[in-house]
C-alpha positions in Angstrom: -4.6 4.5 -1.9 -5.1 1.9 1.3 -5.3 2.8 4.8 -5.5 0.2 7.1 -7.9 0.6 10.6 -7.3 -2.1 13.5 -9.2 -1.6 16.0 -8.4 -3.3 19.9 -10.3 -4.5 22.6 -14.1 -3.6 22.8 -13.9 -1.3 19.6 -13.2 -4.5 18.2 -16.7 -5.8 19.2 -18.4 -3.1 17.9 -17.0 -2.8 14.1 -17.5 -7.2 14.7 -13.7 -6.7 13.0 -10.1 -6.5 14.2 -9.0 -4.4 11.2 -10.9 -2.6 7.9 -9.1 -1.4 4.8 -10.2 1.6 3.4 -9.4 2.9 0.1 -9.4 6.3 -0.9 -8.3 8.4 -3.9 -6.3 11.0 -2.1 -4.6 11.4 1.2 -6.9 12.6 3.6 -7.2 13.8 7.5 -8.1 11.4 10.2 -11.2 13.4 11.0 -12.2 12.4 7.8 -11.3 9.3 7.9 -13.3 8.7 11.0 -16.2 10.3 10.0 -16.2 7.6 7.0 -15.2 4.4 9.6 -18.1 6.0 11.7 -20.6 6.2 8.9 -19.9 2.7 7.7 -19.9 1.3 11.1 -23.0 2.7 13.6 -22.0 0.8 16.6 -18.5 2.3 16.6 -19.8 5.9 17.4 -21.6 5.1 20.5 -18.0 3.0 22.1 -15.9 5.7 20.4 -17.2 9.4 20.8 -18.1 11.3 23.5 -21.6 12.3 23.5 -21.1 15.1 25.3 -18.0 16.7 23.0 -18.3 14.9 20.0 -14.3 14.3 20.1 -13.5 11.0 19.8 -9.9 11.3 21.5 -11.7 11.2 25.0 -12.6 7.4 24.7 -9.8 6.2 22.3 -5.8 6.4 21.8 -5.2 6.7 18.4 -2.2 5.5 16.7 -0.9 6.5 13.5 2.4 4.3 12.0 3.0 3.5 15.5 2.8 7.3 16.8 0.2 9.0 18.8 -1.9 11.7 17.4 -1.0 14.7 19.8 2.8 14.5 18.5 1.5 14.7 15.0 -1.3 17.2 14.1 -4.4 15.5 16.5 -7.8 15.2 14.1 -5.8 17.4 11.2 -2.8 14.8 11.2 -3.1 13.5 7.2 -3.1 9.9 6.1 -1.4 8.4 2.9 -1.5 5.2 1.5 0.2 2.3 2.9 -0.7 4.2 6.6 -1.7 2.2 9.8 -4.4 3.9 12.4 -4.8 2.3 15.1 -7.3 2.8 17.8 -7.2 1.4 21.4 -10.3 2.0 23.7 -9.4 4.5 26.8 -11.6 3.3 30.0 -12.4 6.1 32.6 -13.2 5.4 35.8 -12.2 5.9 39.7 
């Protein structure tokens, strides 16, 4: 089973890749699937989750087959093979 990762803007600079395939050997949630991406790439965590909450929605739209996470299940929402995440970077400011 393949899911593909892109990743946009400065997330890009961090993972030093546009896009990762990950294979897996059933379909899993995207909190798990983070939580891999994260493991296998350090410099992602820092640009990506919220210190503060440990969520990383706050600093990130995510994406998945072209739909974003709220109107599916958020962190729970589950990912098959032949699915696209992908995660743009959210700047706060004011």
């Amino acid at each position: 089973m393949a899911i593909t990762v892109r990743f946009i803007g400065s997330l890009r600079a961090a993972v030093k890749k546009s896009e990762l395939s990950l294979a897996a050997k059933k379909p899993l949630s995207l909190k798990r699937l983070m939580e891999t991406v994260i493991k296998k790439n350090p410099n992602l965590e820092r640009a990506l989750i919220s210190p503060e909450l440990n969520d990383p929605r706050l600093n990130a739209l995510m994406l998945v087959n072209g739909k974003e996470i709220s109107v599916l299940k958020g962190m729970n929402t589950v990912l098959k093979d032949g699915d696209e995440l992908v995660i743009v970077p959210v700047v706060h400011g004011g």
